[in-house]
N, C-alpha and C positions, 0 to 999 in steps of 0.2 A: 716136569712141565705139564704132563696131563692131568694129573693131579689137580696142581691148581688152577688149568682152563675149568676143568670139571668140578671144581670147589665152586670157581665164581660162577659157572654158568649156573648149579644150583639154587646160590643164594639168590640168583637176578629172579631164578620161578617161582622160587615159593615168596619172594618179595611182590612178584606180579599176583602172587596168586589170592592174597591175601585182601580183603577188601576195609575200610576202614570201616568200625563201628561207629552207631553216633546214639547214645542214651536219649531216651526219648519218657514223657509220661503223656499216652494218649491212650481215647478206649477206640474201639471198631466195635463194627457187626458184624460177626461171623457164621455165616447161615451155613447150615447141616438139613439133609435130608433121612428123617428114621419113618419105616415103613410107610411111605406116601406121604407123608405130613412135614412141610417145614418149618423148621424154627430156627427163626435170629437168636441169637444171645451176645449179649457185650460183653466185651473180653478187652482186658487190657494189654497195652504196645508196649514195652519196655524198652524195647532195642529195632533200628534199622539201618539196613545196611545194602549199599549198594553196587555190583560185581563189575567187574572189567566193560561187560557189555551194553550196562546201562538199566538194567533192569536190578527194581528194589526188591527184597526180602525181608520181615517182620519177624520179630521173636516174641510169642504173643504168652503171657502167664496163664497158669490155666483159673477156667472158670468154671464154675457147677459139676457138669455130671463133665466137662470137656477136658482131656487130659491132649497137651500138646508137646510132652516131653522134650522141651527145649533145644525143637529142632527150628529150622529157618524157613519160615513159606512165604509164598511169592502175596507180594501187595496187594495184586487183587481179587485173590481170595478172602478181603473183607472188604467192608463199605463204610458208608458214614463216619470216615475219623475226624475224632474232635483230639485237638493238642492243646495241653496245656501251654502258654507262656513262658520261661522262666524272666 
């Protein structure tokens, strides 16, 4: 019987924990600071996703010299997004 309290209670967290994805084609501006000097560069959105708390995340591909290794960063760490239609 604990067993399977402990099976379900599992499946119910990693079911909460999981947020949905939503396929996206947009670009942003993602400005960086290298030695005093800043620079926007557009960078494109592929992916965003939105967690339990309400707060979105961006999976951004990488661009120029900007490597993003396909982690999750928070939405407003860019600007200017333009989304395409489908």
């Amino acid at each position: 019987m604990k067993r399977v309290i402990c099976s379900v209670f599992g499946m119910l967290m990693v079911g909460c924990a999981s947020a949905p994805v939503q396929t996206v084609d947009c670009t942003a501006t993602y400005r960086t600071m290298i030695n005093g000097v800043r620079y926007e560069n557009n960078v494109q959105i592929y992916q965003i996703k939105t967690d339990h708390t309400g707060k979105e995340y961006v999976r951004p591909k990488h661009a120029k010299h900007l490597m993003f290794y396909g982690q999750w960063y928070p939405r407003n760490q860019f600007i200017n997004y333009q989304c395409k239609k489908e």
